[in-house]
C-alpha positions in Angstrom: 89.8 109.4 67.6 90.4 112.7 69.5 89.1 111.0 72.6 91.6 108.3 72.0 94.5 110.4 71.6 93.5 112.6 74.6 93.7 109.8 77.0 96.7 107.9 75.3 99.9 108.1 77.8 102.5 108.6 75.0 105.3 107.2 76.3 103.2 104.1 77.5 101.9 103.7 74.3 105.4 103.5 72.4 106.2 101.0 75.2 103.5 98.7 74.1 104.5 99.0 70.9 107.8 97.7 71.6 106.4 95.0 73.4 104.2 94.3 70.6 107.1 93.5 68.1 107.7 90.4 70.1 104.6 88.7 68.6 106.0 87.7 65.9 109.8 88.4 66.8 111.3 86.2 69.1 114.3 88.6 69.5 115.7 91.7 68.0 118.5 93.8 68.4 117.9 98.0 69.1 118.7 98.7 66.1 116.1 96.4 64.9 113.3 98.1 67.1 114.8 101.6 65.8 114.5 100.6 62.3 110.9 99.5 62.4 109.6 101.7 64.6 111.5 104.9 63.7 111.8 106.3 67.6 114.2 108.7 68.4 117.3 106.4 69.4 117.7 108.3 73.5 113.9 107.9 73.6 114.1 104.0 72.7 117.2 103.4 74.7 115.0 105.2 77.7 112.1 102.6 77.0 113.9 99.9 76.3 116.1 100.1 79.8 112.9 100.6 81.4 111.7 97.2 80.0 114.6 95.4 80.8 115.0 96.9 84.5 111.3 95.6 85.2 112.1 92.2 83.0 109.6 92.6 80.8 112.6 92.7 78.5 115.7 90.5 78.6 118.5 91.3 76.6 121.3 88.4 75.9 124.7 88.2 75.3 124.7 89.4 71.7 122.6 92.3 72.7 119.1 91.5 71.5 116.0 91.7 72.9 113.3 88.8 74.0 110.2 88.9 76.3 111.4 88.3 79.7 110.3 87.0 82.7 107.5 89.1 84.0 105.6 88.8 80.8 105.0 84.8 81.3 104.2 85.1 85.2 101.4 88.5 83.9 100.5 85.3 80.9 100.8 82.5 83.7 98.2 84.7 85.9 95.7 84.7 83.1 96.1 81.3 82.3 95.4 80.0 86.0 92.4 82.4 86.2 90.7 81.0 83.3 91.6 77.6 84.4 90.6 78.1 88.0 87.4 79.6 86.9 86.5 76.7 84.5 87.6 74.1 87.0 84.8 75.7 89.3 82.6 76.9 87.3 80.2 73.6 87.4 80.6 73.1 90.7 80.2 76.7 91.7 76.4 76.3 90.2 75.7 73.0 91.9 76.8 74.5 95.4 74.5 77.9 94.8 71.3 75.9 94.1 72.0 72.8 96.8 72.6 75.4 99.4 70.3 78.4 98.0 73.1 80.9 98.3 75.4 82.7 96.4 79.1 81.0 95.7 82.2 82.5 94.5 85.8 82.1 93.9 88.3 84.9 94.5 91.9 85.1 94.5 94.2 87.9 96.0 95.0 89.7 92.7 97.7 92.7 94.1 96.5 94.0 97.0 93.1 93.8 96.5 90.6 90.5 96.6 89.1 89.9 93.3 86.1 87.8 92.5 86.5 85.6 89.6 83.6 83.4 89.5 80.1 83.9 90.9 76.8 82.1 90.9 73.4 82.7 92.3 70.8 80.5 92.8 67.8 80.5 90.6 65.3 80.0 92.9 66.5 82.9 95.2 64.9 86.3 94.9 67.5 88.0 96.5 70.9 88.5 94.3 73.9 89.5 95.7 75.8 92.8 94.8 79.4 91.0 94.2 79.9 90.6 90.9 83.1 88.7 88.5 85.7 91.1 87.9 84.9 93.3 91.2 87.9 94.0 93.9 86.4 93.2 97.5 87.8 94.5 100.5 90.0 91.8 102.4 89.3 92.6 105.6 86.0 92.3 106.3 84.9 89.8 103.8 84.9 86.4 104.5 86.8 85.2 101.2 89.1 88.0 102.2 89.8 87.0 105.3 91.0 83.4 104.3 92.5 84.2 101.8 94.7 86.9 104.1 95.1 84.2 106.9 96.9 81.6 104.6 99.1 84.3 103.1 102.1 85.7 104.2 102.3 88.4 107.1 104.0 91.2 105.2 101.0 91.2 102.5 98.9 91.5 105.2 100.8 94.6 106.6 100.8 95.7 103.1 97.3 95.7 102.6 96.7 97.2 106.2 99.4 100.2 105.7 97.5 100.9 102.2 94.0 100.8 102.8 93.7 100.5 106.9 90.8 98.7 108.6 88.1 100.7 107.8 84.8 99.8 109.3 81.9 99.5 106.8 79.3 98.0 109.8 79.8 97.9 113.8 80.6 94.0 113.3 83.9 95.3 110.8 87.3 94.5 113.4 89.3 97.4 113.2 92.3 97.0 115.3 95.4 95.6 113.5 96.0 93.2 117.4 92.3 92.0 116.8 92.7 91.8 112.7 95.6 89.2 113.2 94.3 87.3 116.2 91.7 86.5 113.7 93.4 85.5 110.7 95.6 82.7 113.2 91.6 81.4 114.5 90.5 81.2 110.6 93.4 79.3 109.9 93.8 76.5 112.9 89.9 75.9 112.5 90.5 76.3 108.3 87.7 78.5 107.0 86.3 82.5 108.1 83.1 83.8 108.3 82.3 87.1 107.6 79.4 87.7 110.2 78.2 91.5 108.6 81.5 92.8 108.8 81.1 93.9 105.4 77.3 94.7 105.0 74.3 94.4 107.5 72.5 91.4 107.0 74.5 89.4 105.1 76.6 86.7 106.4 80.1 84.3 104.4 81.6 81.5 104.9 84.5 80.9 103.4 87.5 78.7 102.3 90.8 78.4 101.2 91.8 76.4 98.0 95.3 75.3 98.7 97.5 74.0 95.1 99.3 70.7 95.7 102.0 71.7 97.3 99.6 73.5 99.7 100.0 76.9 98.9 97.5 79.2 98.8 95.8 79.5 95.1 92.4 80.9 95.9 89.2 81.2 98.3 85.5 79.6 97.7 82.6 80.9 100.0 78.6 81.2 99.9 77.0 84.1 100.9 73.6 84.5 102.0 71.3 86.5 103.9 71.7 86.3 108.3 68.5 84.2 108.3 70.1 81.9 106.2 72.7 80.7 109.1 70.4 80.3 111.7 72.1 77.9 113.9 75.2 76.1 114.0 73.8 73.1 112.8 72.9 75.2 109.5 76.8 76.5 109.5 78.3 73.2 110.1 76.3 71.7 107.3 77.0 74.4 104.8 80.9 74.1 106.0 80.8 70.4 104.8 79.6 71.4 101.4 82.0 74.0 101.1 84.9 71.4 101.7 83.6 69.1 99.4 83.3 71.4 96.5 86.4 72.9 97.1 87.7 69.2 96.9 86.4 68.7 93.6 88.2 71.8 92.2 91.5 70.8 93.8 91.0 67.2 91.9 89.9 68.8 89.0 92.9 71.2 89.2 95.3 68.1 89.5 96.0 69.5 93.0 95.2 66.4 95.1 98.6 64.2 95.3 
């Protein structure tokens, strides 16, 4: 318990307790809040402005409170992960043991890629160091890269002006004129591979999942080892299986028209 309160923002913590009223409130007025919660009324007016100015508040007409909109887009978010991730998941183990890599599906969560789904294969001896619930970096990984190239240019400055280009192998590109040259190749050819810019050894292909009105939802790749790509033949094939579990998801997403 002292380690709890130690680490407990207060002010943060009487803002989630607002927040929490509205599970089984639909909408109530300050003096509501006030009554139940018994806050100080220029601390709850300071809290509940803050709410309402980053609409996780709303406050209508007659001056009561209800969730607002940024609450159902953070709830939207975590109900197309978990669908996402259990429209793959199948297919994400049938593409790991036909191809004897590893297979994932990330999305851009922020600034930062996040994998949401992984899957090794069981016959390999050699596992992977991603794991579910792990940030990436975007620009040097091969589900980063797609999913950068099929997103808009001022999230890619974004991502650039906050964590720079910063090289993890000699293959990493580091030059903003060289970074964005690539992204337009990975998108007219429609896949990126990550050829040890992120670790030595270790090669990606990746590509995007587009929603049906083709707007970027999220990236699908297999990763394996270098000697796992030996030729373009090997690439090419692995590329077709890519695109054909990626079409299953989109079908089983309802994103096919």
């Amino acid at each position: 318990m002292e380690m709890e309160a130690k680490y407990t923002v207060g002010t943060i913590q009487k803002g989630i307790n607002v927040l929490n009223l509205f599970k089984t409130h639909s909408k109530l007025s300050f003096t509501d809040i006030q009554k139940i919660l018994s806050y100080n009324k220029s601390t709850l007016f300071r809290i509940l402005y803050t709410l309402e100015k980053n609409q996780y508040l709303l406050k209508d007409k007659h001056g009561r409170y209800e969730l607002g909109l940024d609450i159902f887009i953070l709830g939207n978010q975590i109900s197309r992960i978990g669908k996402l991730k259990k429209a793959s998941e199948v297919y994400l183990k049938e593409l790991a043991e036909e191809t004897n890599l590893a297979s994932h599906v990330g999305i851009i969560e922020g600034l930062q890629v996040l994998i949401i789904d992984k899957h090794d294969p069981s016959n390999s001896s050699i596992k992977m160091v991603s794991r579910v619930g792990k940030a990436v970096p975007a620009h040097c990984t091969g589900q980063g890269k797609v999913l950068l190239a099929y997103s808009p240019r001022k999230i890619v400055e974004k991502i650039i002006k906050n964590y720079g280009l910063q090289r993890f192998t000699p293959s990493t590109i580091t030059r903003a004129d060289d970074f964005f040259a690539e992204l337009e190749k990975i998108k007219e050819r429609g896949y990126a591979i990550d050829n040890s810019e992120h670790e030595k050894h270790i090669h990606c292909i990746a590509l995007p999942i587009l929603n049906e009105f083709n707007e970027l939802e999220a990236a699908i790749s297999i990763t394996g080892l270098v000697m796992d790509f030996p030729n373009e033949e090997t690439v090419s094939k692995n590329i077709r299986l890519l695109q054909k579990t990626r079409d299953k998801i989109r079908k089983k997403m309802n994103y096919t028209k």
